[in-house]
Wavefront OBJ file of the C-alpha trace (Angstrom):
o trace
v -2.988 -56.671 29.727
v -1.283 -54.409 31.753
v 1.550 -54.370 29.709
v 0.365 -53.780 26.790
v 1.594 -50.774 24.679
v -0.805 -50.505 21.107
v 1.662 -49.942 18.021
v 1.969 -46.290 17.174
v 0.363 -46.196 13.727
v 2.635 -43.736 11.769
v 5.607 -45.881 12.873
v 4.279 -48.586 10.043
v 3.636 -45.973 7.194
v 6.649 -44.534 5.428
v 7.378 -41.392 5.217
v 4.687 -39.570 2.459
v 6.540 -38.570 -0.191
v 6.705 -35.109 -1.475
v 4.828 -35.976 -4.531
v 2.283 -37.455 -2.278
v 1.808 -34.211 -0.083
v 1.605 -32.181 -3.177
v -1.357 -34.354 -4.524
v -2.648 -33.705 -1.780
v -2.376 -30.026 -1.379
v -3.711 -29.849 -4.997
v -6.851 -31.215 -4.196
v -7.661 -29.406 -0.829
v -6.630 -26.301 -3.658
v -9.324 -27.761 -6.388
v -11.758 -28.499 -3.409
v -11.193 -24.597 -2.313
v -11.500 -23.495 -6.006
v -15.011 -25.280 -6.262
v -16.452 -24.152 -2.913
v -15.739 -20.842 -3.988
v -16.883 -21.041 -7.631
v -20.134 -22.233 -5.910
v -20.104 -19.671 -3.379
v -20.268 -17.228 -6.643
v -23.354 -19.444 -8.130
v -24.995 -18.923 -4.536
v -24.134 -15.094 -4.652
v -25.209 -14.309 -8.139
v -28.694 -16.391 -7.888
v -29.829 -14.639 -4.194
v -28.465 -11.432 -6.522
v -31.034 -12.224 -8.889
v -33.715 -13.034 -6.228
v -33.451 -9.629 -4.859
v -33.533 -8.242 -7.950
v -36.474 -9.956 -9.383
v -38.024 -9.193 -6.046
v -37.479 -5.564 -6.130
v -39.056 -5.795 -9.381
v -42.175 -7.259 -8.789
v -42.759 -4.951 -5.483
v -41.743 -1.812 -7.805
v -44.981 -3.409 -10.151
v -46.842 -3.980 -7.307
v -47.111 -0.626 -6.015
v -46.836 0.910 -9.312
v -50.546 -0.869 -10.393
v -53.217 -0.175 -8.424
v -54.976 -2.490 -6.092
v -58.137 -3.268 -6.824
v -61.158 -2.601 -5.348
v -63.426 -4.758 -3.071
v -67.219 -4.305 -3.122
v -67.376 -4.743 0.267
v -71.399 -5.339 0.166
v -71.120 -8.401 -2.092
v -68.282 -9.929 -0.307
v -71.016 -10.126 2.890
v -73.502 -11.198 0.660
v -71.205 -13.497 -0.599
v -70.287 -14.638 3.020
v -73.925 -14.784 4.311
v -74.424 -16.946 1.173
v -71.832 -19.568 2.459
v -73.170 -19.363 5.907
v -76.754 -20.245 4.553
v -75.654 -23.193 2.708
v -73.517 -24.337 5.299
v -76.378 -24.609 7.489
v -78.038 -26.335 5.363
v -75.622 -29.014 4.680
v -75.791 -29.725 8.198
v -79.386 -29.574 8.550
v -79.922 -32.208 5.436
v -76.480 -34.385 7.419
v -78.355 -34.154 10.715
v -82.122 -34.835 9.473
l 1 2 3 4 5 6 7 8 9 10 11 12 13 14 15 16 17 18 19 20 21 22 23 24 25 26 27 28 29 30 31 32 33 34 35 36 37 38 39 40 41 42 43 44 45 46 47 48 49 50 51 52 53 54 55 56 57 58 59 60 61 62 63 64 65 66 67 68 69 70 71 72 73 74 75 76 77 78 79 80 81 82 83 84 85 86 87 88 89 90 91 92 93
């Protein structure tokens, strides 16, 4: 097909009328107004994140921390070590 030439496609469309561009226009304008409407949802809500954030660090270091008995937490972890052993010894005997 050496020839061959493919038809230009705008040559079998008539011309858009104005009407038809305007509609068009409108809707790139509505599709604008509602990206940036939820631009503003997106904006306010991180807004509130930070806020809420700022909060609960302002609480956090506001209360204090408390304590850890340091001597029962070993205990506490020697305790789990013992019966860990000995759920393997009763698995492996």
């Amino acid at each position: 097909m050496a020839g061959y030439e493919p038809p230009d496609a705008r040559a079998d469309l008539p011309e858009r009328p104005l009407l038809h561009r305007l509609e068009i226009r409108y809707a790139q304008t509505m599709a604008s107004d509602r990206m940036m409407q939820a631009i503003g949802t997106l904006e306010r809500a991180v807004s509130r994140l930070e806020q809420d954030v700022s909060g609960l660090i302002a609480s956090a270091a506001a209360s204090p921390a408390p304590t850890l008995d340091q001597g029962a937490a070993r205990a506490a972890l020697r305790s789990l070590d013992d019966l860990i052993d000995t759920l393997k010894g009763q698995a492996h005997g």
